[in-house]
C-alpha positions as CSV (number, residue, x, y, z in Angstrom):
1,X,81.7,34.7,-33.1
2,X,79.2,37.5,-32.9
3,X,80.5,41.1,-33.6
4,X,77.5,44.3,-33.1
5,X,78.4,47.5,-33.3
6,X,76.8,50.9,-33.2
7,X,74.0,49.3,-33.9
8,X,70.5,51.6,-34.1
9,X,67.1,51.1,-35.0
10,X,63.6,52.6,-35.0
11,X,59.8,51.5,-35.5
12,X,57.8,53.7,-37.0
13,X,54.3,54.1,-35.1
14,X,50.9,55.6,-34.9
15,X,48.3,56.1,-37.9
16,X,49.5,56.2,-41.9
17,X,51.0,59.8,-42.7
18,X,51.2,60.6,-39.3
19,X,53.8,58.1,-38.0
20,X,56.8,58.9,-36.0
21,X,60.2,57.3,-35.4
22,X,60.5,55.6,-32.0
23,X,64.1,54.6,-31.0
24,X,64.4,50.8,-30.5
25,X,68.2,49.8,-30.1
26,X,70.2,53.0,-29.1
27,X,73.6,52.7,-30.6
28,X,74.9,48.9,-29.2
29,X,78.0,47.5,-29.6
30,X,79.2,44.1,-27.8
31,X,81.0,40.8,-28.7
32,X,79.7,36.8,-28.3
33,X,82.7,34.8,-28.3
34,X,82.6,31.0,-29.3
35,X,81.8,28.5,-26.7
36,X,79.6,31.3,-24.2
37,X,76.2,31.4,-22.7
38,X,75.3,35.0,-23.1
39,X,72.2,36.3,-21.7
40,X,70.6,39.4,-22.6
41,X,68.3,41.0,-19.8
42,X,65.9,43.1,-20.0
43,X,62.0,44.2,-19.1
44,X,59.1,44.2,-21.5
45,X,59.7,46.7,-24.3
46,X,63.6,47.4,-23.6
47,X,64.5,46.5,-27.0
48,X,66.0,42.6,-25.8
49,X,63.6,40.8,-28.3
50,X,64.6,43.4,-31.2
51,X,67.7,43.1,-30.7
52,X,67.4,38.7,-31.0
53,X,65.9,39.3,-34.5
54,X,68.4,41.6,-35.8
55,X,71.3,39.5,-34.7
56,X,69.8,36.3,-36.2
57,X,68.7,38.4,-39.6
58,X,64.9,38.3,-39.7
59,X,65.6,42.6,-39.9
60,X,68.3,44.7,-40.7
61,X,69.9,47.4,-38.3
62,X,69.1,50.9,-39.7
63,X,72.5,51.9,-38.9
64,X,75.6,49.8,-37.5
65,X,77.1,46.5,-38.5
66,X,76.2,42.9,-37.2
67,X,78.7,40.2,-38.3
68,X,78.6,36.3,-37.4
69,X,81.1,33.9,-38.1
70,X,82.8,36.4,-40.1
71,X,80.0,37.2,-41.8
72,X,78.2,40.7,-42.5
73,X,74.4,40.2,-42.0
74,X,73.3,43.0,-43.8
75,X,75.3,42.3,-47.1
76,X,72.7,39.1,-47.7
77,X,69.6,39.1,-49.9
78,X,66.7,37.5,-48.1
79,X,67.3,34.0,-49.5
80,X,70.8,34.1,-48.3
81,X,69.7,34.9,-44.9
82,X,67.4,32.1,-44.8
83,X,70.2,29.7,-46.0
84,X,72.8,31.3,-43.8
85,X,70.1,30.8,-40.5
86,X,69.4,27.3,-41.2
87,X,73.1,26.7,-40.8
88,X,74.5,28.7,-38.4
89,X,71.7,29.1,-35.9
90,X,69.2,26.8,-33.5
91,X,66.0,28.4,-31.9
92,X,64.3,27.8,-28.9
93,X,61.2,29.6,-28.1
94,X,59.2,30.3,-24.8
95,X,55.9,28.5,-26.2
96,X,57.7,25.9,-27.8
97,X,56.8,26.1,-31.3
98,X,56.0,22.2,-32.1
99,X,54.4,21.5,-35.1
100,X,51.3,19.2,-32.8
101,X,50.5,16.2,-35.6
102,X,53.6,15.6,-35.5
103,X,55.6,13.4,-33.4
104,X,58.7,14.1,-30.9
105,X,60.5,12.1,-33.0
106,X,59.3,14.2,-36.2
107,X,59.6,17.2,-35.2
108,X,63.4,16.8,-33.9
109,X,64.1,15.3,-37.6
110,X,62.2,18.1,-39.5
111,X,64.8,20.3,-40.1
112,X,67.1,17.5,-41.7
113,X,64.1,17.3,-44.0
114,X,64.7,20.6,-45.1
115,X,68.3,20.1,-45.5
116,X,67.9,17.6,-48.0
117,X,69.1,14.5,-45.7
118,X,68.5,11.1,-46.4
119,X,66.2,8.7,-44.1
120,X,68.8,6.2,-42.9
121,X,70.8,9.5,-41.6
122,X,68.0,11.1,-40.6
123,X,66.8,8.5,-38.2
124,X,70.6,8.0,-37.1
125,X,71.2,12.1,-35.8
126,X,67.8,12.2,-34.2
127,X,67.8,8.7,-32.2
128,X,71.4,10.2,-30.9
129,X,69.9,13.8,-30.6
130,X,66.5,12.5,-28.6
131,X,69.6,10.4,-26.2
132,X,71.3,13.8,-24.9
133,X,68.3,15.5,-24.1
134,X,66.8,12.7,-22.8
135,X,63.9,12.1,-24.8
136,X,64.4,8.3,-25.3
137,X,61.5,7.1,-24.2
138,X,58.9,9.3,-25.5
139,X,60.0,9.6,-29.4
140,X,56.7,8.7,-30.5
141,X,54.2,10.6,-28.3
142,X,52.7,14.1,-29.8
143,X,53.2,17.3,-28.0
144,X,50.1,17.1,-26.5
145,X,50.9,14.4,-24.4
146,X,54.5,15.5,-23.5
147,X,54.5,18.0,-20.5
148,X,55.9,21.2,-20.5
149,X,59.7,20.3,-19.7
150,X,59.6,17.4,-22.2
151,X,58.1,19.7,-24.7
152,X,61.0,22.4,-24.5
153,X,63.6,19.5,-24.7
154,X,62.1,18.7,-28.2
155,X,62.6,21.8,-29.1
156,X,66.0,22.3,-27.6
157,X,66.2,18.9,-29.6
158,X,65.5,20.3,-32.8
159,X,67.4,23.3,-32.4
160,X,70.7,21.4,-32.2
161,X,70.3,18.7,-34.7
162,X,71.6,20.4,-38.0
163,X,74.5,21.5,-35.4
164,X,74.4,24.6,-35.2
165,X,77.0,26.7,-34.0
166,X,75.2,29.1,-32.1
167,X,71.2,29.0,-30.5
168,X,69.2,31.9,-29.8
169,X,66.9,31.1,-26.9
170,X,64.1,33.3,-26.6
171,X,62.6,33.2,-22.9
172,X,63.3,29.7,-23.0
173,X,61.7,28.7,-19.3
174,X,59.0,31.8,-19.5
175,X,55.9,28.5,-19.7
176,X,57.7,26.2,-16.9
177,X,57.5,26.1,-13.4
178,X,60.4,26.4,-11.5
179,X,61.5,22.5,-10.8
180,X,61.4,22.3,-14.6
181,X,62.9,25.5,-15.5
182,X,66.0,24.3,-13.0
183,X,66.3,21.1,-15.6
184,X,66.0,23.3,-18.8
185,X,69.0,25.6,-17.4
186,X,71.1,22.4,-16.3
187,X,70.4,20.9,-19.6
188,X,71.6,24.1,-21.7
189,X,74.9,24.0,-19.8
190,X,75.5,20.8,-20.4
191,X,74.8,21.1,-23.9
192,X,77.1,24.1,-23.8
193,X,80.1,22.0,-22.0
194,X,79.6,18.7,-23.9
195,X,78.9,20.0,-27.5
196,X,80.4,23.8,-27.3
197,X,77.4,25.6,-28.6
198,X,77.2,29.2,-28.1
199,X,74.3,30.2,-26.9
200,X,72.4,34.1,-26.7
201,X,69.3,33.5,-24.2
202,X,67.2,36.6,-23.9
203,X,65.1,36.9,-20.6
204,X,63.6,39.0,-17.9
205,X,64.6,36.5,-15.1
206,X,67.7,37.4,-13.2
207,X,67.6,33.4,-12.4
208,X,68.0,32.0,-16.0
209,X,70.6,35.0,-16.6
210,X,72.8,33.3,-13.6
211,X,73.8,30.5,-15.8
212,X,75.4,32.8,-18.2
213,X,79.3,33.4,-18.4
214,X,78.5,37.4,-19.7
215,X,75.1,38.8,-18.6
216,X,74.0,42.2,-20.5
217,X,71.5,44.1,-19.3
218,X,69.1,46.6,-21.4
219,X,67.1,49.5,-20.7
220,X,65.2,51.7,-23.2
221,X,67.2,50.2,-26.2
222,X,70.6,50.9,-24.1
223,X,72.8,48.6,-23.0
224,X,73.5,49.3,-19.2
225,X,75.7,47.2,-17.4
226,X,77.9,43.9,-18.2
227,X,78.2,41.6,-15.4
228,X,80.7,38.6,-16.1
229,X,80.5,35.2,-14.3
């Protein structure tokens, strides 16, 4: 599902006409096949998060390939990025990312907004959506007055309803405590079983990384060790 290979890249850093190239992904090359929960471990500043946003498209490797579903990354302008994001990947972020006057309800349905979908189906795919995570009950509350767990579920939420076939989940329990975090983690595998989503989580903790079938692990931009369920 997700090919990478020899994959480099570099920010450049310090002051205007005197920057220099710092190495940020080191020449990686690994495989995501269809229906896993692959996590992608790392510390602050070993390249985990860089590596999320060239994978997904918001930047292009310097050198190496990245191909998805068959498709090279790199050949696509900007606007067929965007289009090819918006339906082939889900997001889920650490902080959420809830658009606040909006309700749980709304914010689930807002990318089938941007896809052009009508209201009757609209309201259809979300009331089903808001039912697996459970969410039922709280469709019309704002995200302040959901609490942190029910907050990520809404995004989970959101993140699956254009279907997706794989999610990128970005620290997703980083803001919960750990009673919540345990739900978060039971909830993605379920999704996984249930609705076969693919799923690339990138952390620091060794715990959320446990639910993963493949678990890579990065250091300085390198990828060190593979560890398999």
């Amino acid at each position: 599902m997700i090919q990478v290979k020899q994959v480099n890249h570099t920010f450049l850093i310090g002051k205007k006409g005197k920057e220099k190239k710092v190495p940020v992904l080191k020449g990686l090359s690994f495989d995501v096949k269809q229906g896993e929960i692959v996590a992608i471990v790392g510390k602050s500043g070993s390249g985990k998060s860089t590596l999320l946003h060239t994978i997904a498209g918001f930047m292009s490797p310097e050198q190496g390939s990245i191909t998805v579903n068959g498709q090279e990354t790199a050949n696509l302008n900007e606007t067929e990025r965007a289009a090819f994001r918006l339906n082939n990947f889900g997001f889920i972020f650490q902080n959420f990312q809830l658009m606040p006057g909006l309700t749980a309800f709304e914010n689930v349905e807002l990318p089938l907004k941007l896809k052009g979908i009508s209201p009757k189906k609209r309201k259809a795919s979300v009331g089903q959506m808001m039912d697996k995570v459970g969410l039922t009950e709280v469709g019309d509350h704002y995200p302040n007055e959901l609490s942190g767990g029910q907050q990520q579920r809404v995004s989970i939420a959101r993140a699956l309803i254009t279907n997706p076939p794989i999610l990128f989940a970005d620290e997703p329990t980083g803001s919960l405590d750990s009673e919540t975090e345990q739900d978060i983690l039971l909830l993605i595998q379920n999704l996984n079983k249930t609705l076969g989503v693919t799923f690339v989580m990138i952390t620091h903790d060794e715990e959320v990384a446990s639910i993963a079938h493949r678990t890579f692990k990065m250091r300085d931009g390198e990828l060190v060790k593979e560890d398999v369920l």
